[in-house]
C-alpha atoms as one frame of an Amber mdcrd trajectory, in Angstrom:
protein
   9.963  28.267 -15.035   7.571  25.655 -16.642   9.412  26.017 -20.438   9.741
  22.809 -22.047  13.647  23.046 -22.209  12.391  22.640 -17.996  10.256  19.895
 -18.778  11.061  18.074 -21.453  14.144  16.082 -20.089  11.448  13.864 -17.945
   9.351  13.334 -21.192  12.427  12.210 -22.741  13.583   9.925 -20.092  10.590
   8.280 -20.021  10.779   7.362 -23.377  13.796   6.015 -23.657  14.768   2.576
 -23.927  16.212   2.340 -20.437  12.953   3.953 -19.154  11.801   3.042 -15.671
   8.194   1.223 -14.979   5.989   1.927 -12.914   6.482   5.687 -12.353   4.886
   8.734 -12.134   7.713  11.692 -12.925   6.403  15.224 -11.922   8.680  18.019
 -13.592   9.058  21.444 -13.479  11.311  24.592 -13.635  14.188  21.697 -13.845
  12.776  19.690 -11.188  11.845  16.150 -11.036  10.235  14.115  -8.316   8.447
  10.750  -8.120   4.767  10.641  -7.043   3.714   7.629  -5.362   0.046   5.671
  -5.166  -1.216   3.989  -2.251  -4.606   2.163  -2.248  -6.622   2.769   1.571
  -8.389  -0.536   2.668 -11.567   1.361   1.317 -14.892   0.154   1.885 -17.672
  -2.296   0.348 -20.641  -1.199  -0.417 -23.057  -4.021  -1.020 -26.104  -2.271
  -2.689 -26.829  -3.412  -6.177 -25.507  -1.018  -7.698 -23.958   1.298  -4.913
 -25.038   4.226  -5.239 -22.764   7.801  -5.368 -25.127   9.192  -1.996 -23.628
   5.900  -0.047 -20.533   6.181  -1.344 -20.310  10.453  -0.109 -21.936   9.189
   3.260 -18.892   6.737   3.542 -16.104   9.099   2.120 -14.248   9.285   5.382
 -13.510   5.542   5.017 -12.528   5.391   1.698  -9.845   7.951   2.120  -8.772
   6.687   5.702  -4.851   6.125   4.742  -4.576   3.684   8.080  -3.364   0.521
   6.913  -2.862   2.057   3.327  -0.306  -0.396   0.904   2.002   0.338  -2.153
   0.936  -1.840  -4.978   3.800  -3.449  -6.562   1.320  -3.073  -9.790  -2.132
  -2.067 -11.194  -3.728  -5.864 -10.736  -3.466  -5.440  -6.857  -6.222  -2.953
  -6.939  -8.369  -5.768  -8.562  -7.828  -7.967  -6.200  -8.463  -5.788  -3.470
 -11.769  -5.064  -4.669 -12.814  -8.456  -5.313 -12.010  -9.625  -1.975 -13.701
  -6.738   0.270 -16.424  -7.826  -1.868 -16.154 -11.641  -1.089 -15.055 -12.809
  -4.072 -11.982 -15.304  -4.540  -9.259 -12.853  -6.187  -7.333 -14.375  -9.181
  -3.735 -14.971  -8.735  -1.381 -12.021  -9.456  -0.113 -12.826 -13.286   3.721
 -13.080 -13.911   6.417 -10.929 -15.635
């Protein structure tokens, strides 16, 4: 059921010039389905550098989805992390 004549059709939508943005297309056996991200509120971890045994110990709150947003782009998870770690965030460019 995963034969490219199955698959293929979502490869070649997403290459076409009326292609959508910001989209993740799953496909198979003639199926297609949007997968969405969401970002959790995560966590700060203010060792220099954190380290990946602190970051473990805290894995709970990194993947608590309470509060969890949509980002209407890639940038917004920049800014997220800048601010949890108490830093002005730039301003969101345009287009």
């Amino acid at each position: 059921m995963l034969r490219p004549e199955l698959v293929s059709p979502a490869v070649l939508a997403l290459v076409s010039d009326d292609a959508p943005t910001r989209a993740i297309l799953c496909a198979g056996a003639g199926s297609f389905e949007i997968a969405n991200i969401t970002l959790t509120e995560g966590i700060h971890i203010a060792e220099d550098p954190p380290s990946a045994e602190t970051l473990l110990a805290r894995w709970a709150e990194v993947a608590d989805r309470t509060g969890e947003a949509v980002p209407n782009q890639g940038f917004i998870q920049s800014q997220c992390e800048l601010k949890k770690a108490g830093f002005a965030a730039p301003p969101i460019p345009a287009g």
